[in-house]
MDAnalysis code that builds the backbone (N, CA, C; Angstrom):
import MDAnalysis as mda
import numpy as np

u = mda.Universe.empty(213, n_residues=71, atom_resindex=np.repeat(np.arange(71), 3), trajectory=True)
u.add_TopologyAttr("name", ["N", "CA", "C"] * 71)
u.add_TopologyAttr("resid", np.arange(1, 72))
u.add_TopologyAttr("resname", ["UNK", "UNK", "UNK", "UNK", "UNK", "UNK", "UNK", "UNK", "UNK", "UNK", "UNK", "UNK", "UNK", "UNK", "UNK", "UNK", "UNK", "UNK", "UNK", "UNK", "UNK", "UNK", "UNK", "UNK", "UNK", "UNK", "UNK", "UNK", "UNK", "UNK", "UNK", "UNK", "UNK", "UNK", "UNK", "UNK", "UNK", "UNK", "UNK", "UNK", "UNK", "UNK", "UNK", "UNK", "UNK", "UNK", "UNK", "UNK", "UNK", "UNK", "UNK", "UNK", "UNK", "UNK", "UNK", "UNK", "UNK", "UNK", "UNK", "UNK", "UNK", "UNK", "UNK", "UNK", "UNK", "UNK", "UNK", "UNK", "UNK", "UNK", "UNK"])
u.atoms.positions = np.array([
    [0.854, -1.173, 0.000],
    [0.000, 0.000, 0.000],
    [0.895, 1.228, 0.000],
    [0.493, 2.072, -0.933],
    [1.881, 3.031, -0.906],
    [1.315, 4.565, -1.004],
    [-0.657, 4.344, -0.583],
    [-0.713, 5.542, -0.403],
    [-0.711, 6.002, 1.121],
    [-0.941, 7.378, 1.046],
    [-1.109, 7.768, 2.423],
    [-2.708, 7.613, 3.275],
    [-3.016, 7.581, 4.120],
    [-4.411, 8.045, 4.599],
    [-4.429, 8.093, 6.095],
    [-6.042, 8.243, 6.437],
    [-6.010, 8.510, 7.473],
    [-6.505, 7.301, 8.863],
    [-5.957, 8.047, 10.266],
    [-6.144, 7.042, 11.445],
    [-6.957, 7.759, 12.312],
    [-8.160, 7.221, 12.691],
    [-8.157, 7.813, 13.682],
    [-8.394, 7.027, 15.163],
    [-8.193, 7.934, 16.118],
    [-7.988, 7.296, 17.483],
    [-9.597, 7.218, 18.515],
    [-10.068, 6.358, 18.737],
    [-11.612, 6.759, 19.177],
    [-11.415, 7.076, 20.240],
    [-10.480, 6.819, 21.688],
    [-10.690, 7.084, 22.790],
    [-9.917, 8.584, 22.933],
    [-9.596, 9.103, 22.037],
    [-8.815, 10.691, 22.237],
    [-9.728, 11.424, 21.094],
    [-10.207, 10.738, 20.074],
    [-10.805, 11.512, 19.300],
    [-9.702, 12.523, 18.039],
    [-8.984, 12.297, 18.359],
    [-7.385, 12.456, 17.053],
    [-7.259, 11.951, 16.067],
    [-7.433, 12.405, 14.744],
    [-6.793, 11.742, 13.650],
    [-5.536, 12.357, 12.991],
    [-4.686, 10.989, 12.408],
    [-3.415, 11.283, 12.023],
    [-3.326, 10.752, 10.086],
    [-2.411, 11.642, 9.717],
    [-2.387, 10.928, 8.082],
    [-1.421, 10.188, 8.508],
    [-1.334, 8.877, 8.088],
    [-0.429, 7.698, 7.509],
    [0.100, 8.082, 6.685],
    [1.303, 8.511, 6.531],
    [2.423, 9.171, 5.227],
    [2.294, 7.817, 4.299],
    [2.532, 7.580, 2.874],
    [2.819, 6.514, 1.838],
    [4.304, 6.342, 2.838],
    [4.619, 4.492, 2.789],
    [5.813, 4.001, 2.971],
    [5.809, 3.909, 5.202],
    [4.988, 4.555, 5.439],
    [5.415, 4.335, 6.697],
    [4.018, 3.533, 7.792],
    [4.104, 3.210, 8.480],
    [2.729, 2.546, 9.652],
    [2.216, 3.328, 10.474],
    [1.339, 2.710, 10.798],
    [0.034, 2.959, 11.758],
    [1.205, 3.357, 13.178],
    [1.889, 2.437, 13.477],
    [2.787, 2.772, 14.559],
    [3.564, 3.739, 14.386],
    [4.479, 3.812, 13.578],
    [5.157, 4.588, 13.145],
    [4.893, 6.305, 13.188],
    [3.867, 6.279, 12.985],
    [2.966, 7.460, 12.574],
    [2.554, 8.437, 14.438],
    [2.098, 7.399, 14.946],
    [1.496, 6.978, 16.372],
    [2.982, 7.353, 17.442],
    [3.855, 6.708, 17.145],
    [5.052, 7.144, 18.090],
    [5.706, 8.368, 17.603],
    [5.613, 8.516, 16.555],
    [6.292, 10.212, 15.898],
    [5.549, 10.870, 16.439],
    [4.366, 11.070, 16.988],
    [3.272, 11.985, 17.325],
    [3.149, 11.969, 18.777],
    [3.862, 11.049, 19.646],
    [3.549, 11.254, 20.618],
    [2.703, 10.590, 21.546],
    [2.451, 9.756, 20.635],
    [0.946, 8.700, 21.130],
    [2.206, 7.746, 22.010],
    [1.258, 7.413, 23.221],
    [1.884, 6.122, 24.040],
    [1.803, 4.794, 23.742],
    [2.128, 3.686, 22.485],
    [1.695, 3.126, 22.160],
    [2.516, 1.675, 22.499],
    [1.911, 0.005, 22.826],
    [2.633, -0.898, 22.964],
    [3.157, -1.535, 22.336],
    [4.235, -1.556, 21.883],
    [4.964, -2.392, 20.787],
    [5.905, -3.386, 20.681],
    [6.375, -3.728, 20.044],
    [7.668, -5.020, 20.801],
    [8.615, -5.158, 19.358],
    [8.028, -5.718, 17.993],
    [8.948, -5.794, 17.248],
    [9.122, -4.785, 16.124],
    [8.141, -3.649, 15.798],
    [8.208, -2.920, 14.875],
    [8.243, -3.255, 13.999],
    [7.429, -4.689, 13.284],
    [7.859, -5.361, 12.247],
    [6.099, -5.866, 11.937],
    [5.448, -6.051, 12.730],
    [3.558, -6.386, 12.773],
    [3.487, -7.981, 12.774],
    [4.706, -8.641, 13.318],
    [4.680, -10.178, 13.750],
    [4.342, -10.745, 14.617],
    [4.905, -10.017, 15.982],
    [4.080, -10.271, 16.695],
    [2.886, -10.221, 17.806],
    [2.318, -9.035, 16.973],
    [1.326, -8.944, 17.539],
    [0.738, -7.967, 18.553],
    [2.159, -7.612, 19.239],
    [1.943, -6.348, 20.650],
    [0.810, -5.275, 20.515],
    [1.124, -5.064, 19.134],
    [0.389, -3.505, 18.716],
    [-0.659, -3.516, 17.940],
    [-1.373, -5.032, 18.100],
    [-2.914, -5.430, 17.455],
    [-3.297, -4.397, 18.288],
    [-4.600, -4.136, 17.349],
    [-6.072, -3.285, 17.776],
    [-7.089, -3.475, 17.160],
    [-8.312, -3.096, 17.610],
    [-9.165, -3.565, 16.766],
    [-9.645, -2.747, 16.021],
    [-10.322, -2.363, 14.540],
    [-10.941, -1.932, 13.735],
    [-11.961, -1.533, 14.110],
    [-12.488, -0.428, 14.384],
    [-13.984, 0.101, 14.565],
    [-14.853, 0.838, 13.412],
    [-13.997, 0.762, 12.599],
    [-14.908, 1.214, 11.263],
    [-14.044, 1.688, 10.403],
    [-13.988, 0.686, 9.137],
    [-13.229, 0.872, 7.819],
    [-12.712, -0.226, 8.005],
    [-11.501, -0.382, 6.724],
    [-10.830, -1.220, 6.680],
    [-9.303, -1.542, 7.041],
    [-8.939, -2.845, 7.044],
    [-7.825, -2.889, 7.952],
    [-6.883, -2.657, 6.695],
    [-6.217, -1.413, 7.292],
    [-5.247, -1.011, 5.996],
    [-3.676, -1.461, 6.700],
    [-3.409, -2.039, 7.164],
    [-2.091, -2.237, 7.753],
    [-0.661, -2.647, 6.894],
    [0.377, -2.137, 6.565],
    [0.636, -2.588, 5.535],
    [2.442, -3.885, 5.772],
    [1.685, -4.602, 6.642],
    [2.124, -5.699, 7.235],
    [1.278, -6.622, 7.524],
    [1.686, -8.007, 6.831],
    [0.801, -8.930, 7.044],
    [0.265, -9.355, 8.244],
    [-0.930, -10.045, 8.254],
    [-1.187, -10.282, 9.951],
    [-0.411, -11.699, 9.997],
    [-0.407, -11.474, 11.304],
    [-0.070, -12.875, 11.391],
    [-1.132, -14.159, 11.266],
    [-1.897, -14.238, 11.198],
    [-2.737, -15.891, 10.451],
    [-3.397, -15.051, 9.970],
    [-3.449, -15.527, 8.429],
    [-4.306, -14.825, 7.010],
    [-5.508, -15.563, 7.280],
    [-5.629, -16.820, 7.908],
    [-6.755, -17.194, 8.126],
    [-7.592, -16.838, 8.916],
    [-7.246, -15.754, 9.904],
    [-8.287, -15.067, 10.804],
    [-9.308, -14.744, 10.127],
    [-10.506, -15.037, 10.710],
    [-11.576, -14.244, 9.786],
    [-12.091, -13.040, 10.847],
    [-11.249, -12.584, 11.698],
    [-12.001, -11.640, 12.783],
    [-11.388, -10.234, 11.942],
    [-11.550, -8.938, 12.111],
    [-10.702, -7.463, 11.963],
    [-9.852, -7.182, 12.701],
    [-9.194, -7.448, 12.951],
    [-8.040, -6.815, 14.147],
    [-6.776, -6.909, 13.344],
])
């Protein structure tokens, strides 16, 4: 995915643009957001969240393609 768009945060009510080339995290710790992470890579998992409306634009695979849940 190599465009940019947008995030937003429901419990602060903040939205951020996703620059093309960079993540949801990425984006989230440049800004200041307190966020939990572990590998910076979307393997394993630390920095799942769930989707509350739209689609999951993440541009790292999940880990099991077979999930059928949004997160």
């Amino acid at each position: 995915m190599d465009d940019a768009f947008e995030v937003s945060l429901r419990r602060s009510g903040r939205t951020f643009t996703v620059a093309a080339g960079e993540t949801i995290l990425e984006t989230l710790i440049e800004e200041g957001i307190e966020v939990v992470y572990s590998c910076m890579a979307g393997h394993c998992g630390t920095c799942e969240t769930r989707v509350i409306e739209g689609m999951r634009t993440s541009r790292q695979l999940p880990r099991d393609e077979e999930r059928g849940d949004n997160r």
